[in-house]
C-alpha positions as CSV (number, residue, x, y, z in Angstrom):
1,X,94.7,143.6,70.7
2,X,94.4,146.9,69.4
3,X,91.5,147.2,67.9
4,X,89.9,150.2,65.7
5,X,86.7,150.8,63.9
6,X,86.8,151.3,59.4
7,X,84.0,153.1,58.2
8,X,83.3,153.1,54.2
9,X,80.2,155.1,53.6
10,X,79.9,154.1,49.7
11,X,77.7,155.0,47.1
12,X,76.0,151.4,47.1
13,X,76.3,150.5,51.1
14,X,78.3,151.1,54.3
15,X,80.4,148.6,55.1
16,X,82.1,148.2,58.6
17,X,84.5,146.3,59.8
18,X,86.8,146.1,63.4
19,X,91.1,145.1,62.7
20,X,93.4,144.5,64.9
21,X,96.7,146.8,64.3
22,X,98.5,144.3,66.4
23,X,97.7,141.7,63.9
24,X,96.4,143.4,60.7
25,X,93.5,140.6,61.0
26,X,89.8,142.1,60.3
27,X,86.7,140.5,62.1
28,X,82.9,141.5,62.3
29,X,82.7,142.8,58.9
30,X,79.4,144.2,57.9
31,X,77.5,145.7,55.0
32,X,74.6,148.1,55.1
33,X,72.1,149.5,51.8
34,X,72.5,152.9,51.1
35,X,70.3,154.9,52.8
36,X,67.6,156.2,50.2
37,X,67.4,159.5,49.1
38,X,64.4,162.0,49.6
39,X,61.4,162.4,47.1
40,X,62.3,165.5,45.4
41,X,62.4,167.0,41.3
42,X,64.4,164.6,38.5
43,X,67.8,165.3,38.9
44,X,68.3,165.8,42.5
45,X,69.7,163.6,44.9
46,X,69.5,164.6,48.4
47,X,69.7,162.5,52.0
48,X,68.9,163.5,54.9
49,X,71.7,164.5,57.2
50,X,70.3,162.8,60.3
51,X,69.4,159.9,58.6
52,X,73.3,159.8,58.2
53,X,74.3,160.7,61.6
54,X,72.2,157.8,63.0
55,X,73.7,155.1,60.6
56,X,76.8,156.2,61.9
57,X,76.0,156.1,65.9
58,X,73.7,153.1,65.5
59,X,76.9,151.1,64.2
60,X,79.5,152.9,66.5
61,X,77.0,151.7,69.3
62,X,76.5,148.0,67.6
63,X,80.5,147.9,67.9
64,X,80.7,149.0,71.1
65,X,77.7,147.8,73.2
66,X,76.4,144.7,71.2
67,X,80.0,142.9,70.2
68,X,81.6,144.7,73.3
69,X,84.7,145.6,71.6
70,X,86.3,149.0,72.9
71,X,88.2,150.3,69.8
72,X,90.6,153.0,69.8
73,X,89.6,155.0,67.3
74,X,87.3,155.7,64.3
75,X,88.3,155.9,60.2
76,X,86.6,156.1,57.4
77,X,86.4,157.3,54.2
78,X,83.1,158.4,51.8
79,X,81.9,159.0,48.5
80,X,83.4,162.4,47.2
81,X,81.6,165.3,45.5
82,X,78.3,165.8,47.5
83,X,78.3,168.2,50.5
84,X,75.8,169.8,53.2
85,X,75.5,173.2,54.4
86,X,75.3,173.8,57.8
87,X,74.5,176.7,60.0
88,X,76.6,178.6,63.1
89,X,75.6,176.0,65.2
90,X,76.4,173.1,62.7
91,X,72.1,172.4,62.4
92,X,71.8,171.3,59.5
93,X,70.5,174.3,56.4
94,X,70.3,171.5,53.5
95,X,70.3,168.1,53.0
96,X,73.6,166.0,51.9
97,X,73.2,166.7,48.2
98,X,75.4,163.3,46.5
99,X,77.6,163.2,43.4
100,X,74.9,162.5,41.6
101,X,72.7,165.4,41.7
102,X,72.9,167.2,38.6
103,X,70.7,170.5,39.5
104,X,73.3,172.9,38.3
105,X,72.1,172.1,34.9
106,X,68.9,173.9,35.5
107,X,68.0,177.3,34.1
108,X,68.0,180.1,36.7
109,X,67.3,183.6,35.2
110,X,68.2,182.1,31.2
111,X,71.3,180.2,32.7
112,X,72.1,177.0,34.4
113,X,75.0,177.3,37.6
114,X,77.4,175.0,35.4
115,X,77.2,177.4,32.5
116,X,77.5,180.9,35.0
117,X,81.1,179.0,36.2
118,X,82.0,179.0,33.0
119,X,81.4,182.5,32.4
120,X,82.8,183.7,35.8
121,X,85.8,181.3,35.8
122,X,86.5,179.6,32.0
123,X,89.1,177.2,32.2
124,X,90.7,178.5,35.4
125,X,88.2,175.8,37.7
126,X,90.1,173.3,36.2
127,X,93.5,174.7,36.4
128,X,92.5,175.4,40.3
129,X,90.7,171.8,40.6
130,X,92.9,169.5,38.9
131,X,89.6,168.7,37.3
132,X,87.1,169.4,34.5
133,X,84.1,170.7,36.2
134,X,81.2,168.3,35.9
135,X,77.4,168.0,37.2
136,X,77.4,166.7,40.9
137,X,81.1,168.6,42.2
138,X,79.9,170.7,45.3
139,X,80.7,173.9,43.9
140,X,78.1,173.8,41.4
141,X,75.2,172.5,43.5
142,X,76.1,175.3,46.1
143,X,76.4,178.2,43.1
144,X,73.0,176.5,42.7
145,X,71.2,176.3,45.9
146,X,72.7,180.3,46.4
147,X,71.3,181.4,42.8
148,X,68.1,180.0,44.0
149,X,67.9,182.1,47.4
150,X,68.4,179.0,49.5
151,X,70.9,179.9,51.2
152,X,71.8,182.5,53.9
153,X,74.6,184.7,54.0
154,X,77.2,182.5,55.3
155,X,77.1,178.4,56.2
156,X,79.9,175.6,56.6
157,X,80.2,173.0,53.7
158,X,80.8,170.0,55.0
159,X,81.5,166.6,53.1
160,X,79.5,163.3,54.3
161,X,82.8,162.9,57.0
162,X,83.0,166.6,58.0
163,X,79.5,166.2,58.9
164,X,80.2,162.8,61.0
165,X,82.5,164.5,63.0
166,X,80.0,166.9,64.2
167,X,77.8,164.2,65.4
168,X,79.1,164.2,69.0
169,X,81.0,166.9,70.7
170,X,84.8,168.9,70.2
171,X,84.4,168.7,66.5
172,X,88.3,170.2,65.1
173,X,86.9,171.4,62.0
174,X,89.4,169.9,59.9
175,X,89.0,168.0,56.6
176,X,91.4,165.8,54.7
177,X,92.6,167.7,51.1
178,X,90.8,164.4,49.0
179,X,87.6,165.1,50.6
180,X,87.8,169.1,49.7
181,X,89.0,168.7,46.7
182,X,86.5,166.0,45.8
183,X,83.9,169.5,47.0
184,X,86.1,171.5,44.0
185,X,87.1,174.0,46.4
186,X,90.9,173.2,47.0
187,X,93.6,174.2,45.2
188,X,95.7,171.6,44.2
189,X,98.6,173.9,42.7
190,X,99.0,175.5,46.4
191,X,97.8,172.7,48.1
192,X,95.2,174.8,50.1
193,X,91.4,176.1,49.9
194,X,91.1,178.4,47.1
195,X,89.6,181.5,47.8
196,X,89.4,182.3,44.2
197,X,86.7,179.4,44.1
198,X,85.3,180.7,47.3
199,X,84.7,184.1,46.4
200,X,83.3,183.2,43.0
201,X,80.8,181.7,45.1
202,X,80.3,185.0,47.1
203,X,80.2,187.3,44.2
204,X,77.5,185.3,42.5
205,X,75.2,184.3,45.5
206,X,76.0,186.8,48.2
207,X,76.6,183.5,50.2
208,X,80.0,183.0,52.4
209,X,81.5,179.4,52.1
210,X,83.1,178.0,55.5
211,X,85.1,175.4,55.0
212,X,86.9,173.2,57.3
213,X,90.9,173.3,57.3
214,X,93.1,170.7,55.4
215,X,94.4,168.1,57.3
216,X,96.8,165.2,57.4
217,X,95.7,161.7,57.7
218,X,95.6,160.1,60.9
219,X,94.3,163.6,62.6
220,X,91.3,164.2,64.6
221,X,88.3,165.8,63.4
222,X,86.2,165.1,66.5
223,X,84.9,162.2,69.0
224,X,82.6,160.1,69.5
225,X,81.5,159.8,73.6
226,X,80.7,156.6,74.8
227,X,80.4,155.4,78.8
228,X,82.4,158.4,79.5
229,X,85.2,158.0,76.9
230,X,86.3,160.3,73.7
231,X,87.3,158.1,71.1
232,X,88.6,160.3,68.2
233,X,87.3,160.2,64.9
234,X,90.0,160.8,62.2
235,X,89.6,162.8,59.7
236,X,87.6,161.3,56.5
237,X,89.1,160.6,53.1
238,X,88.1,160.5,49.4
239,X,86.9,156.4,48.9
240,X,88.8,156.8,45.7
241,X,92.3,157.9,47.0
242,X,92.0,155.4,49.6
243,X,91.1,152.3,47.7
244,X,94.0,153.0,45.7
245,X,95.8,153.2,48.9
246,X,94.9,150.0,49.5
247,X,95.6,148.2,46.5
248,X,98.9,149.7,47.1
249,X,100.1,151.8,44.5
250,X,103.6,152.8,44.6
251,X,105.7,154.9,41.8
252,X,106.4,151.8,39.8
253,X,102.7,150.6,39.2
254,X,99.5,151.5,37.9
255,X,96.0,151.2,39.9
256,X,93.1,150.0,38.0
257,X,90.0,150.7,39.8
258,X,87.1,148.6,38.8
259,X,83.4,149.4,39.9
260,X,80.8,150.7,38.9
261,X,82.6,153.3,37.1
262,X,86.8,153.0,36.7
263,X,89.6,155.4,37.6
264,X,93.1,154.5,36.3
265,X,95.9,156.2,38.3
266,X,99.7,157.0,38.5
267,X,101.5,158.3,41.7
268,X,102.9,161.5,41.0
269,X,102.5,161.6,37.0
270,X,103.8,164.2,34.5
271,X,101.0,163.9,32.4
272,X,99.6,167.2,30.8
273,X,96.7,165.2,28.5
274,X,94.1,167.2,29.2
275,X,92.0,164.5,30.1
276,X,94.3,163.5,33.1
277,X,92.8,164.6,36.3
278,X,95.2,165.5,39.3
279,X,93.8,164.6,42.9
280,X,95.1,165.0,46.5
281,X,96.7,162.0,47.8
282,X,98.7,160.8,51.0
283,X,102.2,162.4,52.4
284,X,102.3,165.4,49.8
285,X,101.9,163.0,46.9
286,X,99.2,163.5,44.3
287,X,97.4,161.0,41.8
288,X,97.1,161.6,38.1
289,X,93.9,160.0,37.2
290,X,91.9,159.1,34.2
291,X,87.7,159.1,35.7
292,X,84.3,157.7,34.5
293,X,85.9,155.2,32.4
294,X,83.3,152.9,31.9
295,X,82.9,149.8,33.4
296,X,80.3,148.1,36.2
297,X,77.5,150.5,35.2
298,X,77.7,149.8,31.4
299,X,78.1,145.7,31.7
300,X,75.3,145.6,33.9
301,X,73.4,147.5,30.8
302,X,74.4,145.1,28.6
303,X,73.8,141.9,30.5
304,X,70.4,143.9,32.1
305,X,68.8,143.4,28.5
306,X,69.5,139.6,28.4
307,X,68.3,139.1,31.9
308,X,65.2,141.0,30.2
309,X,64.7,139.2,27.3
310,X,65.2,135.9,29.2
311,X,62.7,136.5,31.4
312,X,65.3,135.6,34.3
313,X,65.7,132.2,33.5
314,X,69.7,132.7,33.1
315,X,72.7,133.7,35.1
316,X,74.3,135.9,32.6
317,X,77.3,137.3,34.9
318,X,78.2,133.4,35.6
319,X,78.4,132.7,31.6
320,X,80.3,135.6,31.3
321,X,83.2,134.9,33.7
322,X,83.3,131.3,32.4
323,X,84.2,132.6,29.1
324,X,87.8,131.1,28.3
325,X,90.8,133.9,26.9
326,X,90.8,132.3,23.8
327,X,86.9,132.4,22.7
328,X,87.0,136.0,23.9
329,X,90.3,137.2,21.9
330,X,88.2,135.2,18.7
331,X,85.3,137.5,19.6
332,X,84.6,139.9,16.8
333,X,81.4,142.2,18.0
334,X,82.4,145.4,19.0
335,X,80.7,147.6,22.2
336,X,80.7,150.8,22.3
337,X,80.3,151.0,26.4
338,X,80.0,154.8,26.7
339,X,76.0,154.8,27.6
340,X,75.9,157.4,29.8
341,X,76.2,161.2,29.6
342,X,79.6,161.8,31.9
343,X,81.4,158.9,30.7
344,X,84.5,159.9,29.5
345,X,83.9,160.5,25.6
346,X,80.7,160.0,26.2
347,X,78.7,161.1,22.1
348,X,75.3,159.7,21.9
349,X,75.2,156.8,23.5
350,X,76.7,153.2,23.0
351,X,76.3,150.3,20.3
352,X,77.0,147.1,18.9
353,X,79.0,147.1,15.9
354,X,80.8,144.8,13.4
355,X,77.7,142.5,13.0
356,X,78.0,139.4,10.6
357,X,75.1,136.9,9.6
358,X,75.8,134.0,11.6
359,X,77.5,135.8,14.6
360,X,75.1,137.8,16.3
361,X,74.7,134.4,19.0
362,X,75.0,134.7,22.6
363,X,78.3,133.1,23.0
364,X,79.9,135.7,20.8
365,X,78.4,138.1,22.5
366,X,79.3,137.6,26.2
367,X,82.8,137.0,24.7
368,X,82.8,140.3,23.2
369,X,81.4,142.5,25.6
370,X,83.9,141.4,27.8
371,X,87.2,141.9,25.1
372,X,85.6,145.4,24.4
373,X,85.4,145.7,28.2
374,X,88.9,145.2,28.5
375,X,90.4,146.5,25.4
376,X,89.6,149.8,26.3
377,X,92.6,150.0,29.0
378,X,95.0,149.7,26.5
379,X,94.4,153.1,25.2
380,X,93.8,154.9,29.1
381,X,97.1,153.3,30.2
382,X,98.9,154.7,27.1
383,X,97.7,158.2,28.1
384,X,98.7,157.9,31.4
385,X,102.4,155.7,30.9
386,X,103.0,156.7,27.3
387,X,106.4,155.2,27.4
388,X,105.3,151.9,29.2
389,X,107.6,152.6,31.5
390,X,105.7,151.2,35.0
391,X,106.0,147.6,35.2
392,X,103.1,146.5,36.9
393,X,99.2,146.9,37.2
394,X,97.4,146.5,40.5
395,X,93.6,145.5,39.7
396,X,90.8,146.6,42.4
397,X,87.0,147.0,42.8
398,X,84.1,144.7,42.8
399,X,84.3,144.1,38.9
400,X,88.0,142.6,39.3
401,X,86.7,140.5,42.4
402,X,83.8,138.7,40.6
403,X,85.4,138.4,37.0
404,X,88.7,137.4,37.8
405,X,90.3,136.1,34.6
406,X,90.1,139.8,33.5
407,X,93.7,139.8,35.0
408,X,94.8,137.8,31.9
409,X,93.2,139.5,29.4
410,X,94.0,143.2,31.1
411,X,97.5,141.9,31.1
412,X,97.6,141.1,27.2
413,X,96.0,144.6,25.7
414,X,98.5,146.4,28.0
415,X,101.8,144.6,28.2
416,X,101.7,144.8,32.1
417,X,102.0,142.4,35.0
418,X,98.6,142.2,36.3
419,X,97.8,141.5,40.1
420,X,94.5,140.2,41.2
421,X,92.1,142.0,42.9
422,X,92.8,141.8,47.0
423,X,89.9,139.6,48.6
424,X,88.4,142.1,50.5
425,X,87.6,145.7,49.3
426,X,90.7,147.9,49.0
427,X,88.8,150.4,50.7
428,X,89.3,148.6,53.7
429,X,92.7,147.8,53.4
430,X,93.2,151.6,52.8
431,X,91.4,152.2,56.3
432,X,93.4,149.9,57.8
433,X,96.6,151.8,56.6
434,X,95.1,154.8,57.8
435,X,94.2,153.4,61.3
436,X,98.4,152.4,61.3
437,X,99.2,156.3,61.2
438,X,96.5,157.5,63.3
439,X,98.1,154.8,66.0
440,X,101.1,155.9,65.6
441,X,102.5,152.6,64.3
442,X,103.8,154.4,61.4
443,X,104.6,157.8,60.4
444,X,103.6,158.2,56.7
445,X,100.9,156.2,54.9
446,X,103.4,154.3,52.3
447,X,105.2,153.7,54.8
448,X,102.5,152.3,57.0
449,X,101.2,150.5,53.8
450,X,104.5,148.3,53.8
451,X,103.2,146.9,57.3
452,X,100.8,144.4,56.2
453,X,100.5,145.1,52.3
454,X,97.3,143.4,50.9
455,X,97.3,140.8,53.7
456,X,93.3,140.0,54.4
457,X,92.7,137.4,57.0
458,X,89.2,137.5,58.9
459,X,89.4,135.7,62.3
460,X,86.1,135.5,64.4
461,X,85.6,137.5,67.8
């Protein structure tokens, strides 16, 4: 047995799990809550960083001590976006401030930090980034936090991983190009950290950005010391990148992300729409990749007002996913599912539309929400295969796990051969890939993604 230890430190929960590379079998999976944020003003979103470091040990420790399993090595992959500063002896100057803090919209001086990039910058962030800047990227909290005078004259930004790695001893400083990308400070043109973003950041704030050095999958960014041992932690990666990973994408298909938001991606596109984002991926490869489609966030809206209506007294989700292909394609209400400010195309909010007497009944409904769910793919594949020219779709995320027949009806608004969602989270299975290549059982990550594909068999310890 050769076992090793998957880490996904998500937006909703951590989940854990041991696999065996011998075998490609996972056991001991577990799920954790987030770990809740700190009171602080609307808008912000900050945990505290040792609050992270001990969910981290306490599990490394559950692993090792409680099940007594002696893994090889540690991988795992986070949320991208947030960040934490930390000082010369990597203490801790802020808290990890998430994706979804949206600070840099605040006024400092007559101006908020996301409207100062634009004037320092204009398009050229996106140009750099491979993506559109939004509220939540790193970049823009830390104009922020420097505009502010919270910050000294020079610090390390770290992502949730970069600061994992420093929580034991012989950290490499070294970061994986999804994760500092996913900060906005990499340049995905040169494939390296862009000191054009990093001196913006200077020349505004007076405040010196350290940044860890890009690094292939598979290497170490430090250890964890246990009963006298090092066992390596790789480097982290972007959850994104490496779900998609584990769904397996390959240069014929098309990844169709579904969770609480969706990202629809290509390997290696040509795209030039300029709502196609470009993101770091594995071996040199890149994604092209449509983001904040709408999807978990807005059903759950939707079906949110029934539940309150009802008073509880009715399983929505389970009506929904027993709704047959042929009352859904009769459907004829039309949802508009862009409800929240970042969704892509987002105007004033969503709607109902197309409402007859007669029709406005809960059947039609459900049956409509969910064609409008999945009519909208039609159009995003279009933009990223405008010739139809991939032949198949790989579904993944929770929403293609607990409403399966979507498969169907994603396969007749696009034209494509749709595969199921894997049974487990294609998170994991991206981990596991990565844990192939930090063994050595492979030396690139498609390549080490042929090894057991999408195979997902738990045995018990």
């Amino acid at each position: 047995m050769t076992p090793y230890l998957l880490l996904d430190f998500g937006t909703t929960s951590t989940k854990s799990t041991i696999v065996d590379l011998d075998t490609g079998s996972f056991s001991e999976p577990q799920s954790h809550p987030s770990i809740p944020g700190v009171e602080g003003p609307t808008g912000h979103y900050e945990i505290p960083l040792p609050e992270i470091r001990d969910r981290f040990l306490s599990i490394c420790t559950h692993y090792c001590d409680a099940l007594d399993i002696h893994f090889h090595g540690i991988v795992l992959c986070s949320e991208m976006h947030g960040f934490a500063v930390l000082g010369e002896e990597d203490q801790p100057l802020t808290n990890y401030i998430s994706w979804k803090d949206d600070r840099s919209l605040e006024e400092i001086n007559g101006i908020s930090s996301f409207d100062v990039l634009t004037r320092e910058l204009g398009n050229a962030t996106a140009t750099i980034t491979g993506m559109k800047p939004r509220t939540g990227f790193a970049l823009l909290n830390l104009l922020h936090l420097g505009r502010a005078g919270r910050l000294p004259y020079r610090g390390r930004v770290v992502s949730l991983p970069g600061w994992l790695a420093r929580c034991s001893e012989n950290a490499t400083c070294r970061e994986h190009p999804t994760l500092l990308a996913g900060m906005a400070f990499y340049d995905v043109r040169e494939n390296a950290l862009s000191d054009e973003l990093i001196d913006m950041v200077r020349n505004v704030t007076g405040f010196t950005s350290l940044l860890d050095s890009p690094a292939l999958a598979g290497q170490v960014a430090g250890y964890w010391h246990r009963r006298g041992e090092k066992i390596p932690i790789c480097v982290g990666v972007g959850d994104h990148q490496c779900s998609v990973l584990g769904a397996g994408l390959t240069d014929d298909s098309i990844s169709f992300n579904l969770g609480t938001g969706s990202q629809i991606s290509v390997l290696d596109g040509k795209n030039a729409d300029e709502t196609v984002e470009t993101r770091p991926f594995f071996d040199g490869h890149y994604l092209q990749t449509i983001t904040a489609v709408p999807a978990g966030r807005a059903l759950n809206e939707y079906v949110g007002f029934l539940d309150e209506v009802s008073g509880g007294n009715a399983d929505f989700w389970t009506l929904l996913d027993k709704m047959s292909a042929a009352d859904v394609l009769r459907s004829d209400l039309d949802f508009d599912l862009r409800l929240f400010p970042g969704a892509r195309d987002f105007g004033d909010g969503g709607g109902i539309t197309r409402i007859r007497e007669g029709r406005l009944n809960l059947h039609n409904y459900l049956a409509s929400l969910l064609r409008s769910f999945a009519a909208q793919y039609r159009e995003i594949a279009a933009v990223l295969d405008p010739d139809h020219t991939l032949s198949r779709c790989l579904l993944g995320g929770g929403i293609a796990r607990n409403l399966p027949h979507l498969r169907n009806l994603i396969a007749h608004f696009t034209g494509y051969e749709v595969l199921p969602a894997a049974p487990l989270d294609e998170s994991i299975l991206g981990l596991r890939t990565l844990a192939l290549v930090a063994a050595g059982c492979a030396p690139t990550c498609l390549e080490a993604q042929e090894i057991f594909g999408r195979k997902c068999r738990i045995d018990e310890l």
